[in-house]
C-alpha positions as semicolon CSV with decimal commas, in nm:
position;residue;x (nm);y (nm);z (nm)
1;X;7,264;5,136;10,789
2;X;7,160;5,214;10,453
3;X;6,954;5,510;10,340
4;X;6,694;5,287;10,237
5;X;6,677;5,078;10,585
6;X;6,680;5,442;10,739
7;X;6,410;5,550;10,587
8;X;6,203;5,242;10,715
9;X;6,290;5,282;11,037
10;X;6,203;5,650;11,034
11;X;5,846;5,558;10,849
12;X;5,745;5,208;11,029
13;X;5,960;5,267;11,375
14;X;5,749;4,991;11,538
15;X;5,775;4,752;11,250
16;X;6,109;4,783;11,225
17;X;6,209;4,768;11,618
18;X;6,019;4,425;11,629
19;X;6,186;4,287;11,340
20;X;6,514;4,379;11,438
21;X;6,420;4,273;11,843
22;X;6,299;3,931;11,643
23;X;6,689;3,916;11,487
24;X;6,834;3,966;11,774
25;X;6,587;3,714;11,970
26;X;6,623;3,447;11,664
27;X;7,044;3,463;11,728
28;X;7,068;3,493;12,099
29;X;7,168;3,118;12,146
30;X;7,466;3,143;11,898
31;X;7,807;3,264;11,961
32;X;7,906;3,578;11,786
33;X;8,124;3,395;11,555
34;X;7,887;3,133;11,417
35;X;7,649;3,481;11,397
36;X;7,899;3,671;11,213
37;X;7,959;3,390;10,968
38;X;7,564;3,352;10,903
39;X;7,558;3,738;10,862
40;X;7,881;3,701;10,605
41;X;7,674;3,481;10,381
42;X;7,334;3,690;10,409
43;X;7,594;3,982;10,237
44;X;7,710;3,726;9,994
45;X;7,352;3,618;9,890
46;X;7,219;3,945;9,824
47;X;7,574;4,073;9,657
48;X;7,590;4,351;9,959
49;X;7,957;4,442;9,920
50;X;7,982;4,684;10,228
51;X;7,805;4,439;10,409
52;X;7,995;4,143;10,338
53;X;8,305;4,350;10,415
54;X;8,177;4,478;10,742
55;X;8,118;4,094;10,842
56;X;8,405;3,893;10,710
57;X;8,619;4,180;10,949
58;X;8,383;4,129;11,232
59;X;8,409;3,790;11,220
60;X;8,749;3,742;11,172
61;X;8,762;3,972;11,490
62;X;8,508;3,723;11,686
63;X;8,787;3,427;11,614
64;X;8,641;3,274;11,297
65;X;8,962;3,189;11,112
66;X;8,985;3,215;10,720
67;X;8,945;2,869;10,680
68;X;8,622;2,864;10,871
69;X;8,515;3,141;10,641
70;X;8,602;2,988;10,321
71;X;8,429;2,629;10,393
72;X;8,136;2,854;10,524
73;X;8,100;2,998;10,175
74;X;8,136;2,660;9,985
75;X;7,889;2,451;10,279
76;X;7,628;2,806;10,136
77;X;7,731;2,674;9,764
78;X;7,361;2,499;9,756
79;X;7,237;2,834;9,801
80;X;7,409;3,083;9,713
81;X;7,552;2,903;9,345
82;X;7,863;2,922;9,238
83;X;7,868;3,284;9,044
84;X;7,775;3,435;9,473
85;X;8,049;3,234;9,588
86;X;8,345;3,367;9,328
87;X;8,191;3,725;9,393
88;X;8,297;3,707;9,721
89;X;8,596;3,536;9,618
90;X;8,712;3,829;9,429
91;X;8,640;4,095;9,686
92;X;8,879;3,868;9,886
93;X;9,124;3,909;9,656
94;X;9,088;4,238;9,596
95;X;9,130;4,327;10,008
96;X;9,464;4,131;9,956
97;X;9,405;3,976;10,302
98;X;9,762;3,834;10,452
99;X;9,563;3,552;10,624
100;X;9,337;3,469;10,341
101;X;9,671;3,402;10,115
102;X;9,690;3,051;10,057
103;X;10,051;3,023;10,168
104;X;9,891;3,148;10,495
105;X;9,590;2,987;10,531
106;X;9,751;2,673;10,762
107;X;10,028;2,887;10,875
108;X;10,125;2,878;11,255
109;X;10,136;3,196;11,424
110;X;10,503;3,347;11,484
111;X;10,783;3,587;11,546
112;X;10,840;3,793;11,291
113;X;11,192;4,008;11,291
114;X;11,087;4,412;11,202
115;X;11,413;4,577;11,239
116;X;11,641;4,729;11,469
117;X;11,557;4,918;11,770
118;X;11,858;5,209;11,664
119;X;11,665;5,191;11,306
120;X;11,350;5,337;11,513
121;X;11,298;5,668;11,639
122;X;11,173;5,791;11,952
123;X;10,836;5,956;11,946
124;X;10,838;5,909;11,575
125;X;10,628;5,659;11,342
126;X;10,789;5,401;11,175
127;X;10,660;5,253;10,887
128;X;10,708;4,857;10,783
129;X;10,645;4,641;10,506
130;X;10,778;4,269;10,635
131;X;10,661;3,922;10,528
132;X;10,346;4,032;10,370
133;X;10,233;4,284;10,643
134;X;10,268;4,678;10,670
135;X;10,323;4,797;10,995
136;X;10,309;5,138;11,227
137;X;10,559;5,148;11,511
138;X;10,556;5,406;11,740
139;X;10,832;5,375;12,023
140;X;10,867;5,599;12,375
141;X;11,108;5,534;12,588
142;X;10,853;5,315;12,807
143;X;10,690;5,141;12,557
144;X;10,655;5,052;12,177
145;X;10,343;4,986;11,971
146;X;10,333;4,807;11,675
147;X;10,018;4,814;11,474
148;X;9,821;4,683;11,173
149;X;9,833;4,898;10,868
150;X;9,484;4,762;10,811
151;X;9,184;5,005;10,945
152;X;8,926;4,807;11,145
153;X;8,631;4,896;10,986
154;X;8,686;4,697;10,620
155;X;9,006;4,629;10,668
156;X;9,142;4,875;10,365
157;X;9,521;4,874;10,380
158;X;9,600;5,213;10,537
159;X;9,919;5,363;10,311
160;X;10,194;5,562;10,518
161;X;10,101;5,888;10,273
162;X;9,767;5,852;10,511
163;X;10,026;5,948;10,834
164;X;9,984;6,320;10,958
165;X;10,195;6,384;11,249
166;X;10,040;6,115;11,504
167;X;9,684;6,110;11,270
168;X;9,648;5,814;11,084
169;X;9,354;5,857;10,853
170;X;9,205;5,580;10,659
171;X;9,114;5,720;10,278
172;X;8,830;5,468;10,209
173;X;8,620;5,590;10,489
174;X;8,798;5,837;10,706
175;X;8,849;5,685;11,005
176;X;9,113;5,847;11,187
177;X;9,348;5,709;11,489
178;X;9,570;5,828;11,721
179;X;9,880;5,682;11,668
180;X;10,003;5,724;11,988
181;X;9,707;5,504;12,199
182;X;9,580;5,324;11,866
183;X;9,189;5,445;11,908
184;X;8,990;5,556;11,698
185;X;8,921;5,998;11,727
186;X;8,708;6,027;11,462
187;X;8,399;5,856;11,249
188;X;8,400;5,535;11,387
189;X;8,476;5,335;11,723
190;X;8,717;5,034;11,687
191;X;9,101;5,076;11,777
192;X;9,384;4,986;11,534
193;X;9,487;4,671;11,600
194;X;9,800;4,611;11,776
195;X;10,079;4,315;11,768
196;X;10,236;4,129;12,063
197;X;10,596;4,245;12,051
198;X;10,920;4,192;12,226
199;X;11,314;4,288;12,186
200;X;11,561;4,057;12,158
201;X;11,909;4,091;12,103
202;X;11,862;4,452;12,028
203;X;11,573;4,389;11,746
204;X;11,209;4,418;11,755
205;X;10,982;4,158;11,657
206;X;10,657;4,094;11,632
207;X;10,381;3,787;11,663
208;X;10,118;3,735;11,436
């Protein structure tokens, strides 16, 4: 929370736990996604751009698609105007979103070849840039993990100068993850998230 919304709920605790009781009351018939995308355009209507980060990667994480976003922002236009609506269009831009791209934005989910096994080390992380994604592999010899460069909180493209040892720290925020199992060790409490993956023919690949 903010410092100001902190600072309520420290001075009015009883005001505050009813109104937030009454939020939670008001929503409890709506599936988190439709939630999530009525919380994304609260951020966009009062130009909170934390906020509206924190929610377009929650929802996105509750199975709203980017489409579903988008026409969410443009069915808002009556409300929010047009100068709310390119605001949040250039934060989009500037997070540099894969799915958001429009080359993406009807795209099919698939297999996508990272490299050869040989080409990855054991116990080691690798580091990928393929068809518009940056990747973390880490490989034993029982399993391999492939991961999102992007750090669950606000999605902020994690760079591989962030790697220490098995310590991936994100710079915007400090998260930090264990590369290893993918959680989260320090500040907040969401794991990395982590591709589908299979060999074939001696080559890794990944679905997203």
């Amino acid at each position: 929370m903010s410092d100001a919304l902190n600072y309520l709920v420290k001075a009015r605790p009883e005001a505050m736990t009813g109104y937030f009781t009454f939020l939670k009351k008001a929503g409890e018939h709506l599936d988190p996604r439709t939630r999530d995308l009525i919380s994304v355009i609260t951020k966009v209507a009062v130009q909170t751009e934390p906020g509206f980060r924190q929610y377009l990667t929650r929802a996105l994480r509750n199975g709203a698609t980017p489409n579903e976003i988008i026409d969410a922002l443009l069915m808002a236009f009556p409300v929010l105007g047009l100068a709310k609506i390119v605001w949040a269009a250039e934060i989009l831009l500037d997070m540099d979103l894969p799915e958001f791209r429009p080359e993406n934005l009807d795209a099919e989910p698939g297999w996508h070849d990272l490299a050869a096994l040989d080409e990855i080390p054991m116990e080691e992380v690798a580091y990928f840039d393929r068809d518009g994604r940056n990747l973390f592999v880490y490989r034993t010899e029982d399993d391999i993990r492939v991961y999102d460069s992007r750090c669950p909180h606000q999605v902020t493209n994690i760079p591989h100068l962030a790697l220490e040892g098995k310590r991936l720290t994100c710079p915007k925020h400090h998260w930090a993850f264990d590369i290893e199992s993918g959680e989260c060790v320090e500040i907040g409490n969401r794991p990395l998230r982590r591709f589908e993956h299979k060999v074939e023919q001696d080559r890794l690949l990944a679905y997203w």
